[in-house]
N, C-alpha and C positions, 0 to 999 in steps of 0.2 A: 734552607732553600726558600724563595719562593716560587708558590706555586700557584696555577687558574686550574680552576674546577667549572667546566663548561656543564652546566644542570644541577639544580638542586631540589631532586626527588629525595627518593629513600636512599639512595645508594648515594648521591652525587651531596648529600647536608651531610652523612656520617660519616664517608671520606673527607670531606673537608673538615667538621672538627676533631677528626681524630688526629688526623695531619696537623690542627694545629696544635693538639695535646702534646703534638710528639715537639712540638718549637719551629714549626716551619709558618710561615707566611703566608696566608693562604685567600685569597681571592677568589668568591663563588661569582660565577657569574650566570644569568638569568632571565630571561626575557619578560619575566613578571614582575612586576614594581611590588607588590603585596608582598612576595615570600621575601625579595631585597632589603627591604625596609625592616621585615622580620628579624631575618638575622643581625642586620647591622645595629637591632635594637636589642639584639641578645635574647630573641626568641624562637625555640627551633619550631618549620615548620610541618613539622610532622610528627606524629607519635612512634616514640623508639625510647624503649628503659634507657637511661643514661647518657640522650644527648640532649634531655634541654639544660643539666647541669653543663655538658663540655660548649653548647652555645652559647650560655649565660654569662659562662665565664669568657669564652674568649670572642662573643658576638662582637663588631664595630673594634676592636682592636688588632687581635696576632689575625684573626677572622673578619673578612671584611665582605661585602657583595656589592656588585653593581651590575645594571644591563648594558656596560659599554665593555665590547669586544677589545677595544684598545688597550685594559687593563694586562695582558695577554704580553705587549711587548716588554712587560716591568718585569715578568716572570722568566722562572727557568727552564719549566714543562709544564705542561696544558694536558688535562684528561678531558676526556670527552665522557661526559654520563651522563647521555642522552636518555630518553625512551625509545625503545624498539617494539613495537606493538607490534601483534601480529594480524596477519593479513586473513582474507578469508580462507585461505586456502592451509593455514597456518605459519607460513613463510615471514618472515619478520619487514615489517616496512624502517627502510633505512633514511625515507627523507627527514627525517630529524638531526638523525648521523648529521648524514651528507651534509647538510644545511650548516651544523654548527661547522663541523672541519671547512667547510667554504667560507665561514665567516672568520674561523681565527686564522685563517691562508690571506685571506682580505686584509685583516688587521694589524699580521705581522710583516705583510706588504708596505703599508700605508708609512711604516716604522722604518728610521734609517738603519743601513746594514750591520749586523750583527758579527762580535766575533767568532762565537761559537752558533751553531745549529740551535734552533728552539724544537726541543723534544716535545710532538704530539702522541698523547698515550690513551689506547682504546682502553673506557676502563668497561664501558657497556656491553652485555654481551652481546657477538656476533658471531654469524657463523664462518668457516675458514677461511682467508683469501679476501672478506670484505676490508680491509685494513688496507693491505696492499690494491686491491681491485679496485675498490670503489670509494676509501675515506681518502689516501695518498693523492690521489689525483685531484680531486675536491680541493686538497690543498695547496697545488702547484698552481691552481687555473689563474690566479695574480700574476701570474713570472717565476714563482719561486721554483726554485732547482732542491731535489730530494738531494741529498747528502750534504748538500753545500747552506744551505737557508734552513730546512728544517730535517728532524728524521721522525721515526715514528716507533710504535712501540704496543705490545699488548701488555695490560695487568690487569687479567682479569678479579673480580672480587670473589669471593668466597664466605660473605655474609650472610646470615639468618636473622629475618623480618622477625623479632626478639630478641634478638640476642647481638644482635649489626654491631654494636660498639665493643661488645665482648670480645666478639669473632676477629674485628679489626686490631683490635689491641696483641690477641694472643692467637693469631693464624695458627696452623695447623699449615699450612705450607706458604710460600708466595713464588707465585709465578710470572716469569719476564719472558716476555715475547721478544726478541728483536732480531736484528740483522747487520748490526752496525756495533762495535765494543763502546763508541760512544753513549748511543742510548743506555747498555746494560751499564757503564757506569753510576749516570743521572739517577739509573732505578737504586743503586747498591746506596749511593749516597742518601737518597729521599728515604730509606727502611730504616736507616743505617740504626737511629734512635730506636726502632723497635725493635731490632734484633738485637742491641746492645743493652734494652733492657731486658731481654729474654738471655742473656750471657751468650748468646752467640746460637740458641739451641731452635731457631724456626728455620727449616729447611727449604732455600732457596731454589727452585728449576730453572737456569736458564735454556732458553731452546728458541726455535724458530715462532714469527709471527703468529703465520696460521696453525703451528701446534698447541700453541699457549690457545688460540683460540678455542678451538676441538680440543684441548683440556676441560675447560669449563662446564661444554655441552658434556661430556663424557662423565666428568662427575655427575652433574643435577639428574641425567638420564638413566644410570648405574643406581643414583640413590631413588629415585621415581619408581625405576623398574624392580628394585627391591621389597619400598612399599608394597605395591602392587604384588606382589611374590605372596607376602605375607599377607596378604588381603586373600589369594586366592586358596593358600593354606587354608585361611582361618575361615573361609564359608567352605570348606570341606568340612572342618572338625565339624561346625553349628551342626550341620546335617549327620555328624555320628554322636552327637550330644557332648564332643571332647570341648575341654575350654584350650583354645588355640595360646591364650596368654602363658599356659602352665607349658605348653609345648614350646612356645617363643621363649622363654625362660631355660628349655635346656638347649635348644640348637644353637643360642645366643654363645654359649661356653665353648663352642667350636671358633678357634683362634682362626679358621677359614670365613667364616659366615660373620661374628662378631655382634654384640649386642644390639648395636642403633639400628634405628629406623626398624626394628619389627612390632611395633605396634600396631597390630591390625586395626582397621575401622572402616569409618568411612570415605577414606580415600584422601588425596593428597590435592593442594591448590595452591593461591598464592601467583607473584609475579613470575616467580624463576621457571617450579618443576613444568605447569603446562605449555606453558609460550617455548620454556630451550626444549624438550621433547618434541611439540609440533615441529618447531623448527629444523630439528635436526633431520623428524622424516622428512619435512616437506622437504627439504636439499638434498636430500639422497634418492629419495623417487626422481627429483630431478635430474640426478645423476643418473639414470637408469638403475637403482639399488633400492629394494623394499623392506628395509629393517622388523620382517615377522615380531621380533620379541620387546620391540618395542611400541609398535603399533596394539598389540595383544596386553602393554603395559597398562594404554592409556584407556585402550575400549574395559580394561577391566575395573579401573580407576574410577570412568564414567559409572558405571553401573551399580557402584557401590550405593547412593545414596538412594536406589529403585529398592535395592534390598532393604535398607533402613523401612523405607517407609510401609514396604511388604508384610515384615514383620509388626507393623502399626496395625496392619491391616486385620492382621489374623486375632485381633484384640475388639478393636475398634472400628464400626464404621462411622468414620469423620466426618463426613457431609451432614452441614448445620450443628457441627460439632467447632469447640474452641479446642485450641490440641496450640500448646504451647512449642515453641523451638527456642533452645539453649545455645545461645552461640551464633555468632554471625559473623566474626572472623575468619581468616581461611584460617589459622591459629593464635593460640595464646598470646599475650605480650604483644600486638599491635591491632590496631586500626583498620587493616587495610581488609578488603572484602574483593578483591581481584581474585575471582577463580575459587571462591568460597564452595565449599558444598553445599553450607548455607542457602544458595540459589538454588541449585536444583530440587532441594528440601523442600524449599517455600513454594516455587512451583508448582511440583507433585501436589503440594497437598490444597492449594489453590485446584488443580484440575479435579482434586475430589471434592470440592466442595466445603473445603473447612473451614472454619474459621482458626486466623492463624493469630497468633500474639506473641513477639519475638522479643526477646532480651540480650544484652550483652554489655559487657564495662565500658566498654570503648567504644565500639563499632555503630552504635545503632543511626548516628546520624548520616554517617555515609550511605549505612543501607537506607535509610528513610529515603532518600536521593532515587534510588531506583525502585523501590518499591514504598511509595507514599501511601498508598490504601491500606498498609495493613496496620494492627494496632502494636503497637509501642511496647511494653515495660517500662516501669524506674527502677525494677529489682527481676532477678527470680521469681520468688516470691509471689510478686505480684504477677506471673505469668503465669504460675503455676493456678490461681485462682481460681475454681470453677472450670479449669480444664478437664475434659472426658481423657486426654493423654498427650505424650510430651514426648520431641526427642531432642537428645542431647547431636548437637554438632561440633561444637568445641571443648576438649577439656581446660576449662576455665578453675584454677584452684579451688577458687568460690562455690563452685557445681556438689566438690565433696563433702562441705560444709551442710548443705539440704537435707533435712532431715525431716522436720514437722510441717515445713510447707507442703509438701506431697499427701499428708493429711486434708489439704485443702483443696484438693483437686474434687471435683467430679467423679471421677471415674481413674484412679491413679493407675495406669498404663504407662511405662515408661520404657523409650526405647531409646538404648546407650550406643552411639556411635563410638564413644572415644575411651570408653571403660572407666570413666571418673568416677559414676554413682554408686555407692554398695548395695548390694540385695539384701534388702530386710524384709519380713515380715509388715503385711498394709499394703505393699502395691505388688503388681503386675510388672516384673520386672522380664526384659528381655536385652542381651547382649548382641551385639551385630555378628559378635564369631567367636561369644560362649555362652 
């Protein structure tokens, strides 16, 4: 097929080259000449294990970018994987949405009549009825007629900032929003490759618009609220001296509960869990409906990284102290610092007066972006150096590997948010919830 990919974020570069891994055509398109130029030079822009090999290879060929909307009429369906940032209120701001769906409604205007409909496909998440409510209309405002010029369609994504081109490759389910057999066709034909490399075995939902939509929030919300579950387990055990891992290890064998996601720590981040949880309550308070256990997910979430640094407390007082932080990612395997715990870390111990010294693989220039005054690392290691005490934010493989650098502290107090570090004899060790 070909295909347009309206945004080339995280989500909208490893859709398109997975899409083009699978043999389809696929056209990014972009308002930024820098990332354009990126790709069509076969460079991905952004950090994710295993897509600047699938960019490299198919950058400027089966994968191509450009910032003209027009590209749109050469194709079959058009996704849309905007940004939806959330609002103060937590609510999701859609002029991004809206903005592209107006412009490829414009562009597939501009273009003579078509014999079949060009399918537009929400791949960003949104909450329910925005598709039909608010993107559908955006793209009629040229003249075009829904059923007749184009239709529309949800799929939403199901990727992990780590793991995005794993997760694309070998779903765990796919789901089709639509309302029309035309659209669910274009979706069946566009997988087709990936479930026929899977022998037939990723199970497909089709169902309505705004269900596929409220699928999405309902997974990331369910596995948020989960975390958080196991967060609140695990500062019960701390407080009877149980180690909450040895307890997450047997509830895990209950084929009801199931293994993932009980790692307690310090709390969940990133672009998906906080932004679709806000968002979901804020539209249901709008609704006149007060989601209790989800609300009690997030205020618990928050709070996790006051306990991290509590436990810092009861060791060390940090003011004109250096006291190292591990990790600055919101997790392993990428870049991104949206919604890190990392912040609130660095904060807290900014408001005690500490001196902070932050390290991470990847991440640190992003953070240097919002927090320039603080000092740097090139290692661990070197973060570890004369620090009075340290705490882990991310399990970074690397974290486990530390051994004699913690000889090199000051003062070795070390508080584990993510349970990578072993307890040995030489430091001060304390676990978040064992």
């Amino acid at each position: 097929m070909n295909v347009s990919i309206v945004g080339s974020g995280y989500v909208g570069t490893t859709v398109a080259a997975c899409l083009a891994e699978l043999g389809h055509e696929v056209t990014a398109i972009d308002v930024d000449e820098g990332i354009v130029a990126a790709i069509n030079d076969g460079e991905s822009p952004i950090h994710e294990p295993g897509l600047d090999e699938l960019v490299a290879e198919h950058g400027g060929e089966r994968l191509r970018a450009t910032t003209d909307y027009a590209a749109v009429r050469e194709t079959d369906l058009t996704m849309l994987a905007l940004p939806t940032p959330s609002n103060g209120d937590g609510s999701i701001d859609l002029q991004y949405m809206e903005a592209g769906a107006a412009s490829v409604g414009e562009a597939l205007a501009a273009g003579e009549g078509r014999e079949e409909p060009h399918l537009v496909v929400t791949k960003s998440t949104v909450i329910p009825t925005t598709t039909d409510e608010r993107l559908a209309p955006r793209i009629a405002e040229e003249g075009l007629e829904r059923g007749t010029d184009f239709l529309v369609a949800s799929n939403p994504e199901f990727q992990r900032e780590g793991t995005a081109v794993e997760d694309f490759l070998n779903p765990d389910k796919l789901v089709f929003g639509a309302d029309d057999e035309r659209a669910f066709a274009l979706l069946r034909v566009l997988y087709a490759p990936l479930r026929d490399a899977a022998d037939g075995e990723v199970p497909v939902v089709e169902t309505g618009i705004a269900e596929a939509e409220m699928i999405k929030y309902a997974n990331n919300t369910f596995l948020a609220s989960k975390v958080s579950l196991i967060n609140d387990i695990g500062n019960v055990c701390k407080e009877f001296g149980v180690d909450a891992y040895e307890v997450a290890d047997a509830i895990g064998l209950d084929d009801r509960i199931g293994e993932q996601f009980l790692r307690s720590g310090v709390g969940w981040g990133g672009s998906c869990f906080p932004k679709d949880t806000d968002a979901i309550i804020a539209a249901a308070r709008e609704r006149g409906y007060d989601p209790a256990v989800l609300s009690a997910a997030v205020e618990l979430n928050d709070a996790q990284p006051e306990r991290l640094l509590s436990l810092l407390d009861d060791h060390v007082a940090v003011r004109g102290k250096r006291v190292a932080v591990l990790g600055l990612a919101f997790k392993p395997g990428t870049d991104d610092i949206r919604n890190t715990r990392a912040v609130p870390v660095i904060e807290g111990l900014q408001e005690r007066g500490a001196d902070v010294v932050a390290y991470d693989p990847v991440a640190t220039e992003n953070m240097r972006e919002r927090y320039p005054d603080i000092e740097y690392a090139a290692s661990a290691g070197e973060a570890l150096e004369g620090a009075s005490g340290a705490v882990v934010v991310t399990d970074w493989d690397e974290f486990a590997a530390l051994d004699a650098e913690f000889d090199e502290m000051a003062d070795p107090v070390v508080v584990d948010g993510r349970r990578i570090i072993e307890r040995r004899d030489g430091i001060t060790y304390e676990g978040l919830t064992w």
